[in-house]
C-alpha positions as CSV (number, residue, x, y, z in Angstrom):
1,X,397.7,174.0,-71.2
2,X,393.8,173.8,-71.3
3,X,394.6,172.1,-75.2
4,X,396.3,169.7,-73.4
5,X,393.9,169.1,-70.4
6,X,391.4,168.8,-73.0
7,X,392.9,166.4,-75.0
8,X,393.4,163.8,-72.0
9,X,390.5,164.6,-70.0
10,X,387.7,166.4,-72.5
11,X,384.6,164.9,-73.6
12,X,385.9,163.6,-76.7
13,X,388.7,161.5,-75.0
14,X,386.4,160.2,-71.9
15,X,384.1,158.9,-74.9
16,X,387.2,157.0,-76.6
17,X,388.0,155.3,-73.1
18,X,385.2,154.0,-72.8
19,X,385.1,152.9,-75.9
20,X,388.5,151.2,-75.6
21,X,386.9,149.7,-72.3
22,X,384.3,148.1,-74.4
23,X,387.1,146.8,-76.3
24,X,388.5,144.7,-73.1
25,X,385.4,143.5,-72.2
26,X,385.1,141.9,-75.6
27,X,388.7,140.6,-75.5
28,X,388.0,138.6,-72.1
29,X,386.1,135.4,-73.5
30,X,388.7,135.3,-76.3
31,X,391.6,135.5,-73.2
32,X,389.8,132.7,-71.5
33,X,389.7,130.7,-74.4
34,X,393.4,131.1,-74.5
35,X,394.2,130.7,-71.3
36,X,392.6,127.0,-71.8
37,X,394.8,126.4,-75.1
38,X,397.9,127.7,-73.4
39,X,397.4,126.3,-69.7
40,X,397.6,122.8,-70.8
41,X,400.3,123.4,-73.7
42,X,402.8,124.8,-71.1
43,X,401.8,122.4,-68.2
44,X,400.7,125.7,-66.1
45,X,398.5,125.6,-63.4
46,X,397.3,129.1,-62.5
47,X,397.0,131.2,-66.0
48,X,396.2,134.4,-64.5
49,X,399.0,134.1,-61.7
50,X,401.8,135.0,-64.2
51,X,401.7,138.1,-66.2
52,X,403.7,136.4,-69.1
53,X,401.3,133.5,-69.3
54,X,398.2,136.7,-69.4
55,X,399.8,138.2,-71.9
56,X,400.7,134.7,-74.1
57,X,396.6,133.8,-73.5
58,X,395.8,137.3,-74.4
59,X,397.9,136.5,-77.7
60,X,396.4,133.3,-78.7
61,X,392.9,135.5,-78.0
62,X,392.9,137.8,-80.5
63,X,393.7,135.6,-83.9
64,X,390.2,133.4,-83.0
65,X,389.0,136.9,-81.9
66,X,389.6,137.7,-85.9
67,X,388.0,134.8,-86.9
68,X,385.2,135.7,-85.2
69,X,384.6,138.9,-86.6
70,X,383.2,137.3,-90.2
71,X,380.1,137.4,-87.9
72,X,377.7,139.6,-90.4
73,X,376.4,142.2,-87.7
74,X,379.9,143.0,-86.3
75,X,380.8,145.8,-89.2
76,X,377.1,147.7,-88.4
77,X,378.0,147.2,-84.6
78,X,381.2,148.2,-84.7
79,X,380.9,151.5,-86.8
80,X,377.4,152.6,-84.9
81,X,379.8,152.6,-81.6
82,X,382.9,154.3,-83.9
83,X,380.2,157.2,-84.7
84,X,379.2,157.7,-81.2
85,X,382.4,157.2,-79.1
86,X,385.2,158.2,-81.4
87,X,382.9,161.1,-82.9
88,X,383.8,160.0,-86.5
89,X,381.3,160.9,-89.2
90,X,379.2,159.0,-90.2
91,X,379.2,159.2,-94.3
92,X,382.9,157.9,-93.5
93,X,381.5,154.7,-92.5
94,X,379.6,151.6,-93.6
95,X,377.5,150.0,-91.5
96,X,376.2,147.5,-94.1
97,X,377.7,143.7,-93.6
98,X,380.7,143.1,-94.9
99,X,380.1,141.4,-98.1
100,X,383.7,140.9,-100.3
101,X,386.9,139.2,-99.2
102,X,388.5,142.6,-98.9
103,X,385.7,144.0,-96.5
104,X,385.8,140.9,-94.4
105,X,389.5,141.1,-93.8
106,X,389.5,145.0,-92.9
107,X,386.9,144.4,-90.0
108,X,388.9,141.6,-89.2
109,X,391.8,143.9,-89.0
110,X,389.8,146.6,-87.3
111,X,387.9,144.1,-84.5
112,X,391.6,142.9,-84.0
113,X,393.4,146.6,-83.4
114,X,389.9,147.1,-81.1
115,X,390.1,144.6,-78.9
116,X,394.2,144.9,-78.7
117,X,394.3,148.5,-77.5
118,X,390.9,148.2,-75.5
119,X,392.7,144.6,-73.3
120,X,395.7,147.0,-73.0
121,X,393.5,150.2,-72.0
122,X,391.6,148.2,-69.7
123,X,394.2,146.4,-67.8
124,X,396.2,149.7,-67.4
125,X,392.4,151.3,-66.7
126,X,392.3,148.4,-63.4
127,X,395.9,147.8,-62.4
128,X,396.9,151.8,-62.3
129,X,394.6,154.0,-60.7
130,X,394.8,151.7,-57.6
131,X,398.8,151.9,-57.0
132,X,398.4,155.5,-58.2
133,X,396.3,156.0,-55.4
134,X,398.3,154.8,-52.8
135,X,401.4,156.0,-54.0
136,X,399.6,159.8,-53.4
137,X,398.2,159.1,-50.3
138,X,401.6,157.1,-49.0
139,X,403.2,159.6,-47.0
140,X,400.2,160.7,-45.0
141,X,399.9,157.3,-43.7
142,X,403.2,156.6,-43.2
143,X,403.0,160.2,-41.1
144,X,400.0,159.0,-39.1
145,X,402.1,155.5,-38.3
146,X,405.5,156.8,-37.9
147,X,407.1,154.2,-39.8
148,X,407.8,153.1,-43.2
149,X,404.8,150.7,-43.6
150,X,407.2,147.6,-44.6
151,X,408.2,149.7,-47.7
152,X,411.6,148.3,-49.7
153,X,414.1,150.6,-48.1
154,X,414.3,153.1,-50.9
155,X,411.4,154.4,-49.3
156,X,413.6,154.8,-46.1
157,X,414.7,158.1,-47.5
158,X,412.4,160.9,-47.1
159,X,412.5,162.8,-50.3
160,X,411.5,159.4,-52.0
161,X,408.4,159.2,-49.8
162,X,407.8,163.1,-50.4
163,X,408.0,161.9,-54.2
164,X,405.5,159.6,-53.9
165,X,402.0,161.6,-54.3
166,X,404.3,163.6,-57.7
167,X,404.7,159.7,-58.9
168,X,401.0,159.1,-58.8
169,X,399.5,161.9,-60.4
170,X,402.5,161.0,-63.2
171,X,400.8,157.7,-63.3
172,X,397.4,158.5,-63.7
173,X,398.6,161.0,-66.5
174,X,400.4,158.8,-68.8
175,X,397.0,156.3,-68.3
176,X,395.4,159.4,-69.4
177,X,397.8,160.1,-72.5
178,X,398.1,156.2,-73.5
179,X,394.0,156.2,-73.3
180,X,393.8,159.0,-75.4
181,X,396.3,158.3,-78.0
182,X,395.2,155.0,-78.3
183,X,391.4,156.5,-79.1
184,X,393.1,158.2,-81.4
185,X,394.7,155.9,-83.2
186,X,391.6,153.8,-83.6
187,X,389.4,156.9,-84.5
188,X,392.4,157.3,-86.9
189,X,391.9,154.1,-88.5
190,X,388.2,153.4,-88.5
191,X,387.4,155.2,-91.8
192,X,390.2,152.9,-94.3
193,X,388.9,149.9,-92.1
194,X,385.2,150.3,-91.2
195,X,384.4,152.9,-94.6
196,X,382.6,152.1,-97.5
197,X,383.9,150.5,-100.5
198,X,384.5,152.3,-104.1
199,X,381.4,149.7,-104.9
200,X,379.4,150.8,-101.9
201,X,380.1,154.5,-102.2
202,X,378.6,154.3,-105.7
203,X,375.6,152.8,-104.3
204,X,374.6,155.3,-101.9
205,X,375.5,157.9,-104.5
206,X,373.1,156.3,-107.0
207,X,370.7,155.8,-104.3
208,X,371.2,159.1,-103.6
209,X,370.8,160.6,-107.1
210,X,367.3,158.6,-107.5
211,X,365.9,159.9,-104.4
212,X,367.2,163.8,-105.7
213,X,365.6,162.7,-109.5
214,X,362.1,161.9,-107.4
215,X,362.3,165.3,-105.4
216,X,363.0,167.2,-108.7
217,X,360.6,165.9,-110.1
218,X,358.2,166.2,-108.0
219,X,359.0,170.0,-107.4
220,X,358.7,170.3,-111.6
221,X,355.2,168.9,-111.6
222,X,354.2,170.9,-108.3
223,X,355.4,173.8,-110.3
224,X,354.2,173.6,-113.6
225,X,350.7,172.3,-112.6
226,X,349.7,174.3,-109.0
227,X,352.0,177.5,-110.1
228,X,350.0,177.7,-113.3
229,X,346.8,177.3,-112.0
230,X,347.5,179.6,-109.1
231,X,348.8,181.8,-111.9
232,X,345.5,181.2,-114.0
233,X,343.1,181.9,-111.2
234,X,344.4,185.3,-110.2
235,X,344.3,186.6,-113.9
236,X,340.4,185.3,-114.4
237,X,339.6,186.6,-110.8
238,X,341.5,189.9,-111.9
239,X,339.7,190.0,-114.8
240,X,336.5,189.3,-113.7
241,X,336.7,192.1,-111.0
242,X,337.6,194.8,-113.5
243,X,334.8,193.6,-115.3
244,X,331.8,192.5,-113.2
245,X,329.7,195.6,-113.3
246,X,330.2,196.3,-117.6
247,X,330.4,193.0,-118.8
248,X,328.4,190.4,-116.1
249,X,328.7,187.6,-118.7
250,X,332.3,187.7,-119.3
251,X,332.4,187.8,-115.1
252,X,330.6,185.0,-115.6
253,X,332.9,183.0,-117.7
254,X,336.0,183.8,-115.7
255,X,334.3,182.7,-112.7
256,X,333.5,179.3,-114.7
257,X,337.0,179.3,-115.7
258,X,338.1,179.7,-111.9
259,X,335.7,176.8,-110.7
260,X,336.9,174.6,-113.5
261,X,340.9,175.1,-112.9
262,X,340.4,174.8,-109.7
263,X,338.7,171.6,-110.0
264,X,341.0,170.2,-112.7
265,X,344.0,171.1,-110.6
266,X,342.9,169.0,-107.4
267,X,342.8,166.3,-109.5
268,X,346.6,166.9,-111.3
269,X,348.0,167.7,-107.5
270,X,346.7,164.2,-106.7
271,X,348.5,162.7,-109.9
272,X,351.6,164.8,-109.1
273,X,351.5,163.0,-105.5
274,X,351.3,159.5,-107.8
275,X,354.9,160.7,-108.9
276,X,355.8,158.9,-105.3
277,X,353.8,155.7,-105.4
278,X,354.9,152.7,-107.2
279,X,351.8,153.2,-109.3
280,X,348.7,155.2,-109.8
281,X,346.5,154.4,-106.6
282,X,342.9,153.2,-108.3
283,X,340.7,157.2,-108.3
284,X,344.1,158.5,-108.6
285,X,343.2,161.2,-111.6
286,X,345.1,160.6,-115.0
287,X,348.2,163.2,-115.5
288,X,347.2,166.1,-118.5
289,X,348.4,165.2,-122.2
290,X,348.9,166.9,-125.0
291,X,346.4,165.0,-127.0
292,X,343.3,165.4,-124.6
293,X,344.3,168.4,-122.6
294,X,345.5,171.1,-124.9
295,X,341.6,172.6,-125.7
296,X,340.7,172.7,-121.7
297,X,344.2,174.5,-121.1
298,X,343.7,176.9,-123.9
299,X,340.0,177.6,-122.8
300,X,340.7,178.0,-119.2
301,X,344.0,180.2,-120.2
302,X,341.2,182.7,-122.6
303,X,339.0,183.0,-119.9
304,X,341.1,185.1,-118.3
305,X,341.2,187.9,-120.8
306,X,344.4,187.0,-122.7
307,X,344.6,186.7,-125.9
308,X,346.1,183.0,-127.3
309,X,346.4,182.3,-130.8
310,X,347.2,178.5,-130.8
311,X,348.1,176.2,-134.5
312,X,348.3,172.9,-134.2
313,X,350.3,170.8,-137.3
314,X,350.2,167.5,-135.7
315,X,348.6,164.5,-135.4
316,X,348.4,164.8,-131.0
317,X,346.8,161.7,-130.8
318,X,349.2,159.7,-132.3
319,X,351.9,161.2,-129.9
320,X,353.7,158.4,-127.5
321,X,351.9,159.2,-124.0
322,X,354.6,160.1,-122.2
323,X,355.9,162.9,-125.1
324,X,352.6,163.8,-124.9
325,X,352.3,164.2,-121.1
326,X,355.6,166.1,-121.2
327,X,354.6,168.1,-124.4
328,X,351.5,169.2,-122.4
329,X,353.4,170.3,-118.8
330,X,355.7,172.3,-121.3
331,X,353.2,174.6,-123.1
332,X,351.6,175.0,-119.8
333,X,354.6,176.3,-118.5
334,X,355.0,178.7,-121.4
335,X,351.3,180.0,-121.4
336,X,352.2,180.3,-117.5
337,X,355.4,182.8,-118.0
338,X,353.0,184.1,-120.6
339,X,350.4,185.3,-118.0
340,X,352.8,186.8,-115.3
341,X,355.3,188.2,-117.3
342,X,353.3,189.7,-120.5
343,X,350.1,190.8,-119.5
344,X,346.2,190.4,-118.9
345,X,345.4,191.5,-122.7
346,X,349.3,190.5,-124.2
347,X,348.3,188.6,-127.3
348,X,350.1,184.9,-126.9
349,X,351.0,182.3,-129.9
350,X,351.7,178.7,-129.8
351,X,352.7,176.5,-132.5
352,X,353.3,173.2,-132.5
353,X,354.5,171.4,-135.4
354,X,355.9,167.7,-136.3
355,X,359.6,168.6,-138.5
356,X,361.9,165.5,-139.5
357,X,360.6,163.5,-137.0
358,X,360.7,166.0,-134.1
359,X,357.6,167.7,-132.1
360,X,358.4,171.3,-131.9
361,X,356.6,173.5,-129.6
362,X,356.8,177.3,-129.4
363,X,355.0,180.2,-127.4
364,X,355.7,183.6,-128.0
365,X,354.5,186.4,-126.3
366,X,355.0,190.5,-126.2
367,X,358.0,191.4,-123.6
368,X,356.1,194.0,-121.0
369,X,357.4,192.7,-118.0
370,X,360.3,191.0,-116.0
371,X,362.1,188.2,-118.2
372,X,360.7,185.0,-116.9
373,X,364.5,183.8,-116.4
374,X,364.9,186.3,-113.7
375,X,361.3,186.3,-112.2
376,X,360.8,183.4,-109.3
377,X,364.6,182.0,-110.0
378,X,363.5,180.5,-113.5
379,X,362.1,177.2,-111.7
380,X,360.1,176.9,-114.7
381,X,362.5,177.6,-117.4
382,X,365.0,175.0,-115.5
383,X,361.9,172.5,-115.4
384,X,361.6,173.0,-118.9
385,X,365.0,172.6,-119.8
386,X,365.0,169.2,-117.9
387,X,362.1,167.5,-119.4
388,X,363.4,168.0,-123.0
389,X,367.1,167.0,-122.1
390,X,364.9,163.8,-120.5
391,X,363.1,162.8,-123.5
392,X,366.3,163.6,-125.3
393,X,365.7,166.6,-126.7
394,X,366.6,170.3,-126.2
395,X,364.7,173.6,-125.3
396,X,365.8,177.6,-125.3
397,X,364.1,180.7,-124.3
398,X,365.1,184.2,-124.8
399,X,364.2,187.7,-126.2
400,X,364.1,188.2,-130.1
401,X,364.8,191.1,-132.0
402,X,360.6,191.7,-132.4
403,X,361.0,192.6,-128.7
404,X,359.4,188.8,-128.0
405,X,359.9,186.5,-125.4
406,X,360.2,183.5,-127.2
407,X,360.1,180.0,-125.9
408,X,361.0,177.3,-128.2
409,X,361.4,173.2,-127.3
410,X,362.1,170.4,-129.8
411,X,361.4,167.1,-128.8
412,X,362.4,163.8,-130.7
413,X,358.9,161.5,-131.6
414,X,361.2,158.5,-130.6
415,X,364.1,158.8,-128.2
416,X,365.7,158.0,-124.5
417,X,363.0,158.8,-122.8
């Protein structure tokens, strides 16, 4: 019973009458302007004083009602109040402008079926509640009078005036039910005629699948440039600490090496923010490459204690800049699994080597810790993986038989990227 009650007179269904109210109120002008085509057509006087002539204007109302509905803002209009009256969801709805012949003709469909049901709803909504009214309260007047109130003489009999109230409430409840199956209907029918299009569903998801590509890559560049730094810093500091009262100059250096990562990486956090402009803002810092980069890295990377054995079989400066940039985030990402994963004093080696037209990069490094893929959720293995499959090439990491952890990447000179 409280399903029911719920159903006729819950939230949900008081939202969907009035949004079938709205729907009369919009069918009026288009009645009017009926009324005028069929007042003169049928040589009638008084429109409104015959219920068939209402319901012929009401007729000739809704096909220029149609028409009308080729108005460019009625879609948007139409599905913002669908979302918030008839709780529909919204990714089941467009409320761009109906653009193609098709789209046109299904708003025109659905302004149509809304201003139908709402003229219906909201005559029923005035004419009912009133004679529902009096029908409950009809036999306490005609008890305070003492007669029949110049009722038709059915009501002469007294179980049909003791009926009266029990017709009512019946009336009011099948307003109730009529109201709420009608919002149903229309919240029924508001996704095949208000929803997006196949084309316009494939432009939100592409627009949705650029806006995820920014965010990923913005999280990769966040990663591989702030995580290593952060990773960089607390090995030189580390190292520096064990350190500072044996060896003051080597304390010395790693602080150097602290001051300059640090430095270096304000300036690639504010290139990595670039990622979201249109452009490079002018002072916006120059993202790290391969070519001009790879000594600093190395450097800073030494200063903290570990040992990194680097040989280079390339020409870096004839690298395209973007391979280059990539090249650059990748070994930084290796040298950074290299740090947490292997060691303060693990000995690390990097090749990277030009073969049949490919640049391939490898760093290698002693397994004495947890694998990398399972340390942090392998952000920066999955980072990895994404540039090379970006640039149209391919990268791998796993353990080797000489109990390595070996990261290799091979990435074309000239591809998709």
């Amino acid at each position: 019973m409280s399903t029911v009650t719920r159903s006729l007179f819950g939230r949900r269904a008081r939202l969907r009458w009035i949004h079938l109210i709205l729907g009369g109120a919009l069918a009026m002008p288009y009645v009017l302007v009926g009324s005028v085509i069929i007042g003169p057509a049928l040589g009638a006087t008084d429109v409104f004083g015959s219920l068939p002539l209402q319901l012929a204007s009401f007729g000739v109302g809704l096909p220029i009602a149609a028409v009308t509905s080729l108005f460019p803002l009625t879609r948007p209009l139409e599905s913002a109040a669908v979302r918030w009256l008839c709780g529909v969801d919204e990714d089941r709805l467009a409320f761009g402008p109906a653009g193609t012949r098709g789209e046109k003709g299904r708003t025109a469909a659905w302004f149509t079926l809304h201003l139908g049901l709402g003229g219906i709803i909201a005559g029923m909504s005035l004419a009912l509640p009133p004679f529902a009214a009096a029908l409950i309260v009809l036999p306490v007047l005609a008890a305070l009078r003492g007669d029949r109130l110049g009722l038709p003489e059915a009501f002469d009999h007294t179980w049909v005036l003791a009926l009266a109230p029990v017709a009512g409430v019946a009336f009011l409840v099948a307003l109730a039910a009529c109201a709420a199956g009608c919002g149903a209907l229309l919240a029924r029918w508001a996704p095949p005629l208000l929803g997006p299009t196949p084309r316009e569903r494939l432009a939100a998801a592409e627009a949705r699948a650029a806006d995820l590509a920014v965010r990923n890559r913005l999280a990769r560049e966040l990663h591989d440039s702030v995580g290593h730094a952060l990773s960089a810093v607390t090995l030189q500091a580390s190292a520096a600490r064990r350190v500072l009262d044996s060896d003051p100059e080597f304390a010395r250096e790693a602080l150097a090496a602290i001051e300059d990562t640090t430095r270096r990486t304000v300036g690639e956090l504010d290139a990595v923010l670039g990622v979201l402009r249109e452009g490079d803002a002018p002072g916006t810092a120059p993202a790290p490459t391969l070519a001009a980069d790879l000594d600093g890295l190395l450097r800073r990377t030494r200063a903290g204690g570990q040992r990194v054995a680097a040989a280079v079989d390339a020409d870096l400066d004839a690298l395209p800049p973007l391979l280059s940039r990539e090249a650059y985030r990748i070994v930084q990402e290796g040298l950074s699994n290299a740090l947490k994963h292997a060691g303060a004093r693990a000995a690390v080696e990097v090749r990277i080597a030009v073969a049949d037209g490919d640049l391939e990069i490898t760093v290698e490094n002693p397994v004495t810790g947890p694998a990398p893929s399972r340390a942090g959720g392998g952000h920066g293995l999955r980072g990895i993986a994404d540039r090379a499959r970006l640039l149209g090439g391919t990268a791998t990491a796993g353990p080797t038989a000489a109990q390595t952890w070996r990261l290799h990447a091979r990435l074309p000179m000239r591809g998709p990227a």
